[in-house]
C-alpha positions as CSV (number, residue, x, y, z in Angstrom):
1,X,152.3,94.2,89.6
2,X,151.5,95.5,93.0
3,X,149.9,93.6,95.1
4,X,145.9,94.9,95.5
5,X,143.8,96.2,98.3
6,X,140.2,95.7,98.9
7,X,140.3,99.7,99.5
8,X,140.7,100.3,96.1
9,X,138.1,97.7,95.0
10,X,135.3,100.6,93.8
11,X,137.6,102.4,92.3
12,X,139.5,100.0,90.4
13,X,135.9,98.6,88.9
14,X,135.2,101.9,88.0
15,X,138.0,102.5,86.1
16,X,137.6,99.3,84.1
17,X,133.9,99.6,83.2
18,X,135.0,103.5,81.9
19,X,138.4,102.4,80.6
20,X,138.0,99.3,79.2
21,X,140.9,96.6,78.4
22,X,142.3,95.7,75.3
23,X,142.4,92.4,76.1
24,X,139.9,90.0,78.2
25,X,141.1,87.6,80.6
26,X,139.5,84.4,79.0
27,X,139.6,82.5,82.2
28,X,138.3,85.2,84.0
29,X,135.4,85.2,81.0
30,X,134.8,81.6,81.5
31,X,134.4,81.6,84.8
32,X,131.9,84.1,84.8
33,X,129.7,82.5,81.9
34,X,129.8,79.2,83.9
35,X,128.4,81.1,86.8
36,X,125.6,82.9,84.7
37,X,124.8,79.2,83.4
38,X,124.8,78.1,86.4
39,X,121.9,81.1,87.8
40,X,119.8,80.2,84.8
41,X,119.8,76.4,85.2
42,X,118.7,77.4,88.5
43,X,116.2,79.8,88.0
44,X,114.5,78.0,85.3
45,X,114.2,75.0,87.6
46,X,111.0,74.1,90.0
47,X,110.9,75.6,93.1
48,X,111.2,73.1,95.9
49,X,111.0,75.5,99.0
50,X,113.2,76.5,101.8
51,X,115.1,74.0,104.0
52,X,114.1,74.2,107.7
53,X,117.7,74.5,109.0
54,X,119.6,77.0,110.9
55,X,122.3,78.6,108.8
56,X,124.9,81.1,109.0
57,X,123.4,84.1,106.7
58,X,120.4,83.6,109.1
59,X,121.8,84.1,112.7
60,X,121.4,87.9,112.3
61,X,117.8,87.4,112.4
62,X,115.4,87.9,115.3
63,X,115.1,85.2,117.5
64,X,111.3,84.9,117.0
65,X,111.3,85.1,113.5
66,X,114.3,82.4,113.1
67,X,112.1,80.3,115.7
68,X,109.1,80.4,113.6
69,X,111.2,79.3,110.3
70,X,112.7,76.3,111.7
71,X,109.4,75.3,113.6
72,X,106.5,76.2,111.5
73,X,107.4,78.2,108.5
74,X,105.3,79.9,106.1
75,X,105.7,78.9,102.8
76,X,107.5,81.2,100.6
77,X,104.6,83.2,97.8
78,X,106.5,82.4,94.7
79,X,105.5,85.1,91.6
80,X,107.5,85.7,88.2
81,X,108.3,88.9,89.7
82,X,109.9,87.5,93.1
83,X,111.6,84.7,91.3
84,X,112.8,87.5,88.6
85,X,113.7,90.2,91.4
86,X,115.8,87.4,93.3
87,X,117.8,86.1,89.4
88,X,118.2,90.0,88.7
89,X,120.2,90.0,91.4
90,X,122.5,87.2,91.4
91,X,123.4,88.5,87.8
92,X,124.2,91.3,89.2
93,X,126.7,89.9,92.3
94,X,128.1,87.8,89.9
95,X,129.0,90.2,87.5
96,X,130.3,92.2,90.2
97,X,132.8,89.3,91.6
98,X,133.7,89.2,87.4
99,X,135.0,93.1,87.4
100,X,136.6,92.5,90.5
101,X,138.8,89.8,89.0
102,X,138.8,91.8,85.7
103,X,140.2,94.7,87.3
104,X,143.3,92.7,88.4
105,X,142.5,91.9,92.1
106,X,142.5,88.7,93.9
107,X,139.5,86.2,94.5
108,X,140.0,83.1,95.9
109,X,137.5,80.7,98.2
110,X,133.6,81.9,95.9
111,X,131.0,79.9,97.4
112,X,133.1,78.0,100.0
113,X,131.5,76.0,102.8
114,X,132.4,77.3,106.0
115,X,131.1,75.9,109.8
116,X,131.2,77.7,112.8
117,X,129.7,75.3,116.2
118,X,128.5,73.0,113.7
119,X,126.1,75.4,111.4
120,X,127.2,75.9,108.3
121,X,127.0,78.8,105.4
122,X,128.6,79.5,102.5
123,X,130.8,82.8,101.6
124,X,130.8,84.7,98.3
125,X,134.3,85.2,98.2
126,X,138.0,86.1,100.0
127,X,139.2,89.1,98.0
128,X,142.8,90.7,98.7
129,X,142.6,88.4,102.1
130,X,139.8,89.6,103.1
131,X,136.3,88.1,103.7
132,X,133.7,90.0,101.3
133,X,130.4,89.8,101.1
134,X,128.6,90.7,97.7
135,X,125.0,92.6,97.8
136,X,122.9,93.8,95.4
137,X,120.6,96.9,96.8
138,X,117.7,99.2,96.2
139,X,118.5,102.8,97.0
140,X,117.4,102.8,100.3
141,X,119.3,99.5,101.0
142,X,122.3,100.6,99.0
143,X,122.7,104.0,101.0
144,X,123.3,101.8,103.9
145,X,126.4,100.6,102.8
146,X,127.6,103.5,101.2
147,X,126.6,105.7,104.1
148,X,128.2,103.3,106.4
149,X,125.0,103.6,108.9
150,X,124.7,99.3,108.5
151,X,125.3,99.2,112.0
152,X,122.6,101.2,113.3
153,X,119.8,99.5,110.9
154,X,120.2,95.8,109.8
155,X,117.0,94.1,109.6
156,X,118.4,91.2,107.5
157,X,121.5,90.9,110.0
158,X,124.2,91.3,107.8
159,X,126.7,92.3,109.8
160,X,125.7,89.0,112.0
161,X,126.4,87.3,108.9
162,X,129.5,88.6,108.1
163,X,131.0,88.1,111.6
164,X,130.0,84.5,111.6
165,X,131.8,84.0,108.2
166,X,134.8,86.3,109.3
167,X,135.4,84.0,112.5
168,X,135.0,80.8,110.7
169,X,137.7,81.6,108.7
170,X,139.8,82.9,111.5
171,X,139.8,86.6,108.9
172,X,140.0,90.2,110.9
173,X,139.9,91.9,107.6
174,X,135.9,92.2,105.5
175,X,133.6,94.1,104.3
176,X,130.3,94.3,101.8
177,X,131.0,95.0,98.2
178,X,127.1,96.7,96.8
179,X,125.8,97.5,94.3
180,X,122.8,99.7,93.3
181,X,120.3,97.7,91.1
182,X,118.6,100.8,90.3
183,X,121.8,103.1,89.0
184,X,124.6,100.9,88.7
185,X,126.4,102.6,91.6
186,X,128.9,100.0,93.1
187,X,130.4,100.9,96.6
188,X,133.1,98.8,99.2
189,X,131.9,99.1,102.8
190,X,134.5,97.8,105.4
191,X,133.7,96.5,109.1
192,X,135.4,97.5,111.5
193,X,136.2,95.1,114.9
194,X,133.5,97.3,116.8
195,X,130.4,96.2,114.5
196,X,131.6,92.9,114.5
197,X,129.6,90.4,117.4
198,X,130.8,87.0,119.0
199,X,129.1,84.8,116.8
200,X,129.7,81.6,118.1
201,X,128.1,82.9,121.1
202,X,124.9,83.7,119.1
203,X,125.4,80.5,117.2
204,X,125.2,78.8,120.5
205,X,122.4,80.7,121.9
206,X,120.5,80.4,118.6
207,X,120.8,76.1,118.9
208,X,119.4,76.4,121.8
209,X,116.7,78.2,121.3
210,X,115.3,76.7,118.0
211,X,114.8,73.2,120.0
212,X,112.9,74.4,122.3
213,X,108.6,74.3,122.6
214,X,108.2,77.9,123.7
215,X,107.9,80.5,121.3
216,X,110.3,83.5,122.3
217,X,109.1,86.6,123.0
218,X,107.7,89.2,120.3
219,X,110.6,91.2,118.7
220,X,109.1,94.5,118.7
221,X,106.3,95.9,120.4
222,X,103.5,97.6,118.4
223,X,103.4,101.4,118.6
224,X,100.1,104.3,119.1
225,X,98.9,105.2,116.0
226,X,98.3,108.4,116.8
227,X,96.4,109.8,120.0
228,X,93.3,107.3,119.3
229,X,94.2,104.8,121.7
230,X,94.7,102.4,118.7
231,X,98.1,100.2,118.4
232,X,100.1,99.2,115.3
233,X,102.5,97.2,113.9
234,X,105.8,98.7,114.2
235,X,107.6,98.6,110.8
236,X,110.1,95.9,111.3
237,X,107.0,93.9,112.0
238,X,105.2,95.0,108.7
239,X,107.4,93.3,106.5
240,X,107.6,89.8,108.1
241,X,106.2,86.9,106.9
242,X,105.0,85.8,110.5
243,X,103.0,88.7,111.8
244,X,99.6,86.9,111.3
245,X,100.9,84.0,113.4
246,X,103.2,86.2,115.8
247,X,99.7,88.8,116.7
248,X,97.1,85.8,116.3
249,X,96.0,86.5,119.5
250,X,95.6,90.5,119.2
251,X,92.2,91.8,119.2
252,X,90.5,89.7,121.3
253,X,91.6,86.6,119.5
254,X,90.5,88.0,116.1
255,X,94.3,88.9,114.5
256,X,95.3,91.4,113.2
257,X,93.2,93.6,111.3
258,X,94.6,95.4,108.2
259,X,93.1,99.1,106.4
260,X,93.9,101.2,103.8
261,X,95.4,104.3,104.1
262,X,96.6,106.8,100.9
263,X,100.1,105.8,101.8
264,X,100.1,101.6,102.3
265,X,98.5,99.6,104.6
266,X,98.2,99.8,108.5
267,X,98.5,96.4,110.0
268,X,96.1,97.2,114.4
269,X,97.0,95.0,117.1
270,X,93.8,97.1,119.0
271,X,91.4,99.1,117.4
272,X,89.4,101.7,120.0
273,X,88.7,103.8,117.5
274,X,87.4,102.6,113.8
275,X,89.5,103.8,111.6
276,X,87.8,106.2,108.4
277,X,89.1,103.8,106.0
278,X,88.5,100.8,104.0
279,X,89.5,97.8,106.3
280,X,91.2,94.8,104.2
281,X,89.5,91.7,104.7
């Protein structure tokens, strides 16, 4: 058999899932059912809470932010549905790595350790020799990768990510396998050397910076709502867990102050004018 190609990883999947086999690889089976045993065990056991260490799938994050979580984090709000949202979509990668290996390519190195300067993180798997990187995506997320506009908006840092994991292993060849939790669309996005950053220099940088006292500065500045004078979170800012400690200070001292509008809420950093709508208290 010819030897595989990551390029052909979406379409080789896609064949098997409408093809079929006639016969399973039982290995192949087994490892995947040990996997899924694995997930449930893990799922189904209490939640202990998030380790205040700096790792590699976390240097792609702002420096503020990643300050604040090894400093003074903010516990994680567990629901069913988070804890559900996050199991849904380990299934799903690890199904995915299972029709990779099912459609006849090679996977070597799941869940290896890897260090780069002495922070360490773990890869989801080498596949045809190169590093690969498993997600599971909404639409908007997924379009990303398929799309190939990563690059130009990564709030989670994966491509940060990726180059750590790439350099550790000393790889020039990776990429993100996704798929789309909402349609079952599966796409291979490969990086290229000009998306890829030094990251032992931000792993360096990012050592640094978590020991010391002072916070670093905001990561984006809030934006005019409007022509009313009024200021905003910016929507990178909406979404973190840190914005009531990161704009304590806003609004002469009183925080940030949230309303209601038709289409989600409006998180002020200044209000001159009162806003028409319900504020959130």
């Amino acid at each position: 058999m010819a030897k595989k190609s990551v390029k052909t990883l979406t379409t080789d999947i896609e064949e098997l899932i409408l093809n079929g086999k006639e016969e399973l690889d039982q290995n192949n089976l087994e490892d995947f059912l040990s996997v899924v045993r694995e997930e449930i065990e893990r799922f189904l056991s209490p939640y202990e809470g998030e380790r205040k260490r700096l790792r590699l799938s976390a240097i792609g994050r702002t420096d503020r932010k990643l300050w604040y979580e090894i400093n003074d984090p903010v516990p994680r709000k567990e629901s069913p549905a988070l804890r559900m949202r996050f199991f849904y979509g380990h299934l799903l990668e690890a199904l995915l790595l299972y029709l990779v290996t099912e459609s006849g390519h090679k996977v070597e190195d799941r869940q290896k350790e890897v260090e780069l300067e002495g922070v360490k993180g773990h890869i989801d798997a080498v596949i045809d020799g190169a590093l690969v990187d498993v997600k599971s995506a909404s639409d908007y997320g997924f379009k990303k990768f398929k799309q190939n506009t990563l690059e130009n908006n990564d709030p989670f840092g994966y491509i940060s990510q990726i180059s750590a994991y790439m350099e550790a292993l000393d790889l020039d060849e990776g990429g993100f396998l996704a798929i789309n939790k909402n349609n079952g669309e599966i796409c291979m996005m490969q990086v290229d050397e000009l998306m890829l950053i030094n990251a032992s220099d931000r792993v360096k940088h990012l050592k640094k910076m978590v020991k010391k006292k002072n916070i670093p500065e905001r990561c984006f500045d809030p934006i005019p709502d409007g022509t009313s004078g009024n200021m905003i979170l910016a929507k990178d800012c909406v979404f973190c867990d840190y914005k009531n400690k990161c704009w304590q200070n806003t609004n002469n001292g009183e925080g940030l102050r949230v309303f209601r509008y038709a289409n989600g809420y409006r998180y002020f950093t200044k209000v001159v004018k009162e806003p028409n709508v319900e504020e959130v208290l």
